[in-house]
N, CA, C and O atoms as a GROMACS GRO file, in nm:
protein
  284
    1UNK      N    1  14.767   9.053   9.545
    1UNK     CA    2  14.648   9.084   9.620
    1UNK      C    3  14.568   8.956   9.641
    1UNK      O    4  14.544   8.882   9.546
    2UNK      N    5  14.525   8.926   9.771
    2UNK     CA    6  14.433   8.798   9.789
    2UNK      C    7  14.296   8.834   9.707
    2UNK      O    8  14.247   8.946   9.691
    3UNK      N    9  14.244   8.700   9.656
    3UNK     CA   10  14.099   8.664   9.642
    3UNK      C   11  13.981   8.732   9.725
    3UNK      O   12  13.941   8.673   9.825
    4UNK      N   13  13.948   8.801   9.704
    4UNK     CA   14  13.808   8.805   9.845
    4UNK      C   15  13.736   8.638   9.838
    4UNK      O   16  13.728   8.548   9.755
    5UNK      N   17  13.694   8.662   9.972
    5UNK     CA   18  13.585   8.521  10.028
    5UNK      C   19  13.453   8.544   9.948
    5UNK      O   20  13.414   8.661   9.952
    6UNK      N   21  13.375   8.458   9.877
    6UNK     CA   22  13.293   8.454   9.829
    6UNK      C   23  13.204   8.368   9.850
    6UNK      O   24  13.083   8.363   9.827
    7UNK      N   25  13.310   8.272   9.915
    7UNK     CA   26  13.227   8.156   9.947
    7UNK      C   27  13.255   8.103  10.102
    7UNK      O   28  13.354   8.050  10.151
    8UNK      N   29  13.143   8.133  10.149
    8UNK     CA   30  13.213   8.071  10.331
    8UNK      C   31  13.158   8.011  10.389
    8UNK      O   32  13.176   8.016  10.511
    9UNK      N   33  13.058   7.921  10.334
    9UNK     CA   34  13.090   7.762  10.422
    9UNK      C   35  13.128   7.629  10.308
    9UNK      O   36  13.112   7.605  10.188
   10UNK      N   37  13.151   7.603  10.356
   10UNK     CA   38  13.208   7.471  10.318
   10UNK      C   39  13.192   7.343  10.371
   10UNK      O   40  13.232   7.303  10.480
   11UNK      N   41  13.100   7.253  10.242
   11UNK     CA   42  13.077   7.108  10.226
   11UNK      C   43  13.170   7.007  10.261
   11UNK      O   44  13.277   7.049  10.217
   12UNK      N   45  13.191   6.891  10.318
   12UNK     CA   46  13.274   6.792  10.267
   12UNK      C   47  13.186   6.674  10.293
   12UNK      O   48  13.150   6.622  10.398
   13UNK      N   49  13.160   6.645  10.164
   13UNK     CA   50  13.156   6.533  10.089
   13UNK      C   51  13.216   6.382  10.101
   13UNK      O   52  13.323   6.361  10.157
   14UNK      N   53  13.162   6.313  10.062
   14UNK     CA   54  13.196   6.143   9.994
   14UNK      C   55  13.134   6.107   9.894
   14UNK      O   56  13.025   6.072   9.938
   15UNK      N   57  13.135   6.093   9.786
   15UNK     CA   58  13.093   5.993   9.705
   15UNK      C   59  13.159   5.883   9.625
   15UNK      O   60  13.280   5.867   9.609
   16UNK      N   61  13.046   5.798   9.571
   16UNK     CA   62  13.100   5.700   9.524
   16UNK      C   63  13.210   5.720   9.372
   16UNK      O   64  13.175   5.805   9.291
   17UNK      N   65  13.335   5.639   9.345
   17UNK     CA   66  13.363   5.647   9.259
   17UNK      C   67  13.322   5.669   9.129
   17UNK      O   68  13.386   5.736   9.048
   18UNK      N   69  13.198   5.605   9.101
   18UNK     CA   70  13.093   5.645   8.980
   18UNK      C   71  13.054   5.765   8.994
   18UNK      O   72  13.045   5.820   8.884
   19UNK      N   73  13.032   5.819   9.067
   19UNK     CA   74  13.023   5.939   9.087
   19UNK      C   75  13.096   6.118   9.061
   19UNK      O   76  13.060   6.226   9.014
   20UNK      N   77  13.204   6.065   9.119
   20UNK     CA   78  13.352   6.178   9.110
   20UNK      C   79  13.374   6.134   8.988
   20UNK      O   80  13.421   6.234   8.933
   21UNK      N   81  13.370   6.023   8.884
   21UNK     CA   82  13.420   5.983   8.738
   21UNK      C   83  13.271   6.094   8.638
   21UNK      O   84  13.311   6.180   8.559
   22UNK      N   85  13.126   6.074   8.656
   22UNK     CA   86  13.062   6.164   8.644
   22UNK      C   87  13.081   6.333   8.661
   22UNK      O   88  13.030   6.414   8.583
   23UNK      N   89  13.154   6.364   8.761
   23UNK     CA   90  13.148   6.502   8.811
   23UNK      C   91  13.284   6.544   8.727
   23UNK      O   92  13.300   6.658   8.685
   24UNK      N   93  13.385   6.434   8.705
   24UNK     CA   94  13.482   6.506   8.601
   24UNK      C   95  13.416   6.503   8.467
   24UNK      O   96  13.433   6.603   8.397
   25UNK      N   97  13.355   6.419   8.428
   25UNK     CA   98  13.340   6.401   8.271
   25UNK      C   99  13.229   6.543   8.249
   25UNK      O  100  13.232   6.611   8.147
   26UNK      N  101  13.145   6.568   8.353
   26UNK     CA  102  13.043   6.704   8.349
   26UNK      C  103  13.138   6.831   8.362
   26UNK      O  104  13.103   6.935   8.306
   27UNK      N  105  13.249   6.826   8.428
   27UNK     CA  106  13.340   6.959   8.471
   27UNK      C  107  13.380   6.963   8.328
   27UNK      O  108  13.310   7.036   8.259
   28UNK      N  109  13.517   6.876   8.242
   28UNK     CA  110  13.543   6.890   8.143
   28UNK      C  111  13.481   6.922   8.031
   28UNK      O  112  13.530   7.009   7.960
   29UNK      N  113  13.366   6.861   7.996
   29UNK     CA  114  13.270   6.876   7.901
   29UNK      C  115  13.174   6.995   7.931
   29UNK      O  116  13.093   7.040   7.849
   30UNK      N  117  13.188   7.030   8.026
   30UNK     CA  118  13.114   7.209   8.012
   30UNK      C  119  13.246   7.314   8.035
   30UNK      O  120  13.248   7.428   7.989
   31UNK      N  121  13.328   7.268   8.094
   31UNK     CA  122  13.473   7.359   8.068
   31UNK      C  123  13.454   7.422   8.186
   31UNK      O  124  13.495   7.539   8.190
   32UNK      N  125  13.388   7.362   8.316
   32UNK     CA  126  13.464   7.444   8.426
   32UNK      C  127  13.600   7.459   8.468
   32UNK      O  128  13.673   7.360   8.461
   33UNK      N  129  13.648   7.572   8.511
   33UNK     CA  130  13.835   7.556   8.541
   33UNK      C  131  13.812   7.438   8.672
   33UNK      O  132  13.848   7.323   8.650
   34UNK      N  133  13.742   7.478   8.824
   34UNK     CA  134  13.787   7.379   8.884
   34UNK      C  135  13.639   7.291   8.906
   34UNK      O  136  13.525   7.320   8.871
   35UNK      N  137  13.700   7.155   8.990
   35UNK     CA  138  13.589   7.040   9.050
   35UNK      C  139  13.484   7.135   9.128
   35UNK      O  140  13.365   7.122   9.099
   36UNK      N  141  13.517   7.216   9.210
   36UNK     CA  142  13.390   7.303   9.273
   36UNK      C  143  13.303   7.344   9.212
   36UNK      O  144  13.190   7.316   9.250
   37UNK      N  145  13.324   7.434   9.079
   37UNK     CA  146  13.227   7.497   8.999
   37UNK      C  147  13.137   7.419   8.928
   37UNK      O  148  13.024   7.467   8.912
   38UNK      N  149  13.164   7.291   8.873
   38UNK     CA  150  13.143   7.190   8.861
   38UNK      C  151  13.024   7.108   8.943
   38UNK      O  152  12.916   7.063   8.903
   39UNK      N  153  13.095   7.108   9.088
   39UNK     CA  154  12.941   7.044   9.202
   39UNK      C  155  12.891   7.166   9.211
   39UNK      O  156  12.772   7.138   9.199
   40UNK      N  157  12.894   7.276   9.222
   40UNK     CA  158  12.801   7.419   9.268
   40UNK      C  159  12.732   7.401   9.170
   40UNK      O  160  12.619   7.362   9.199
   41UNK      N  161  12.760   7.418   9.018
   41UNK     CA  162  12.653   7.416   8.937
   41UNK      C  163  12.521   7.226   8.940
   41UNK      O  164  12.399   7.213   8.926
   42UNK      N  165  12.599   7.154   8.958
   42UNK     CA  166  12.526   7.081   8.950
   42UNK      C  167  12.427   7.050   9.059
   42UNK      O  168  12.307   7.032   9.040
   43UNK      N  169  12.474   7.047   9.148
   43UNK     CA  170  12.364   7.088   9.250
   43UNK      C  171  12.251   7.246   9.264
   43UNK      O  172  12.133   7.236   9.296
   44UNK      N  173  12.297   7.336   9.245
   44UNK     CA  174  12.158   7.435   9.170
   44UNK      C  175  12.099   7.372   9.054
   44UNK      O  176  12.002   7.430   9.004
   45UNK      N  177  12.137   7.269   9.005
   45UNK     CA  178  12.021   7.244   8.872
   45UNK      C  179  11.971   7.153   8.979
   45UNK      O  180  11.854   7.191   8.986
   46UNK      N  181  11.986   7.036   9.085
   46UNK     CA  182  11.936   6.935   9.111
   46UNK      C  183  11.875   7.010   9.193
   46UNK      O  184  11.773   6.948   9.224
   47UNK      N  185  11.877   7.144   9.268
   47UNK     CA  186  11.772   7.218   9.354
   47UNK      C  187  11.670   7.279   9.251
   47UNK      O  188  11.550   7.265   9.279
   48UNK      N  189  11.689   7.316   9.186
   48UNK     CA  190  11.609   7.376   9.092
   48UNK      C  191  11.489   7.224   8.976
   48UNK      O  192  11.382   7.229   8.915
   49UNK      N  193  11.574   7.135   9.000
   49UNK     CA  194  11.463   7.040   8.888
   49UNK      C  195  11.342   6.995   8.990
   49UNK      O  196  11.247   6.928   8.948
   50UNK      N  197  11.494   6.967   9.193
   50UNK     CA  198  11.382   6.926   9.293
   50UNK      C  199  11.204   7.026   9.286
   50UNK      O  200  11.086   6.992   9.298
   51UNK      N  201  11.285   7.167   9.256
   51UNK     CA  202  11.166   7.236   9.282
   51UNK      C  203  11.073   7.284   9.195
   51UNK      O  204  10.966   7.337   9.222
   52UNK      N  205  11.127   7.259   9.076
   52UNK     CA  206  10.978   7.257   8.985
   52UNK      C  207  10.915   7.182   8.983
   52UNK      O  208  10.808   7.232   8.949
   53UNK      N  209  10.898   7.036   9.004
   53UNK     CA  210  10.756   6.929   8.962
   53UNK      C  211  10.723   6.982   9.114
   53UNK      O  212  10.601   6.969   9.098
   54UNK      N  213  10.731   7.022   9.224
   54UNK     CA  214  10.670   7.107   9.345
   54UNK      C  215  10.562   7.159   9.283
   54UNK      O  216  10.447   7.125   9.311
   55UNK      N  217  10.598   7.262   9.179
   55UNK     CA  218  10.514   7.385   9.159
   55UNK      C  219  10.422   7.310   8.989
   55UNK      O  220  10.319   7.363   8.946
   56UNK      N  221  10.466   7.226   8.943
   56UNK     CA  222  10.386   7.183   8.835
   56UNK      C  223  10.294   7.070   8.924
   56UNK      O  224  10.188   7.107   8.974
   57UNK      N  225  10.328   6.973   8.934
   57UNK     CA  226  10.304   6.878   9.012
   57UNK      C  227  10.100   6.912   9.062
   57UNK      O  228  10.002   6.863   9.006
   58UNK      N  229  10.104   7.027   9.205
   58UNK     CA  230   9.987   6.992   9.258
   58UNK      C  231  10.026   6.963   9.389
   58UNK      O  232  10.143   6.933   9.412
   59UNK      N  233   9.949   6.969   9.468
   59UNK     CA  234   9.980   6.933   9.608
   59UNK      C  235   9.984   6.802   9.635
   59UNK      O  236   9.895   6.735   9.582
   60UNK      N  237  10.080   6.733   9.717
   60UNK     CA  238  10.104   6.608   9.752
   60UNK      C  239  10.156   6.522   9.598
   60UNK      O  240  10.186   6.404   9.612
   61UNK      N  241  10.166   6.589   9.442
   61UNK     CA  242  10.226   6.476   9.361
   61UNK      C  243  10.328   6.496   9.310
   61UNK      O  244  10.346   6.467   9.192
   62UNK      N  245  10.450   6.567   9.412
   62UNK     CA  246  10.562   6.627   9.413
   62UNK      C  247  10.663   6.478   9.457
   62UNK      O  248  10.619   6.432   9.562
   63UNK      N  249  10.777   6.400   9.407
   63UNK     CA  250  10.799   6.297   9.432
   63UNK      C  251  10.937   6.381   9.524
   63UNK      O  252  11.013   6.475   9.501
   64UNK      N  253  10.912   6.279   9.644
   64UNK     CA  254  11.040   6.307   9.727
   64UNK      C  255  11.150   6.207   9.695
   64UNK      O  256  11.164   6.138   9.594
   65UNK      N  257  11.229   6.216   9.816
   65UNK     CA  258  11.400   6.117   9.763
   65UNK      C  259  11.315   5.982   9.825
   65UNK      O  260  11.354   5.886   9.758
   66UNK      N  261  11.230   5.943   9.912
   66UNK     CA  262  11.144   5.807   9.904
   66UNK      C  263  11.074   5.732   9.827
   66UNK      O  264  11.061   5.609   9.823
   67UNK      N  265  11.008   5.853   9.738
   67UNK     CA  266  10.925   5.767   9.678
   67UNK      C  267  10.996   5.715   9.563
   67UNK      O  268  10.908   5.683   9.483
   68UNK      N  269  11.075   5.698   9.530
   68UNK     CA  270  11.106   5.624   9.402
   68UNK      C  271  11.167   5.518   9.457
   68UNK      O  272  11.195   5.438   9.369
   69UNK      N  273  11.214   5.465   9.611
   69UNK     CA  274  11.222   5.325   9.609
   69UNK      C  275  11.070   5.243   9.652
   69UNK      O  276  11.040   5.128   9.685
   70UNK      N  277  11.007   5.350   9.635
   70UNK     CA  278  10.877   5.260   9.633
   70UNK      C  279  10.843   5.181   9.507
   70UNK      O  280  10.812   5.062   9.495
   71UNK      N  281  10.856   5.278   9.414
   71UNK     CA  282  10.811   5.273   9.286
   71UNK      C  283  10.861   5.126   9.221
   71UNK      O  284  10.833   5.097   9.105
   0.00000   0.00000   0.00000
């Protein structure tokens, strides 16, 4: 029996080698079976950390993906 679709769109990506060496050492060490489950989860935490200093923060002292090459 096929899989049902659960998931229907689909990313493609590049990143840097430091990167994909990170995303295995996080897959293995939390024991996802594949590399997908792996970036899905890590990206809901990086949406989820984006959006709390939003809501702690205050208006306007929410840091975007700019301001830290200001800093």
């Amino acid at each position: 029996m096929a899989r049902p679709k659960t998931m229907q769109t689909r990313k493609i990506i590049s990143v840097p080698a430091e990167m994909a060496e990170a995303i295995d050492e996080y897959r293995f060490g939390h024991k996802f079976r594949t590399e997908s489950e792996a970036i899905r989860r890590l990206i809901e935490l990086g949406l989820e950390a984006a959006v709390a200093p939003e809501c702690d923060a205050g208006p306007g002292n929410a840091a975007g993906p700019d301001d830290a090459a200001d800093a």
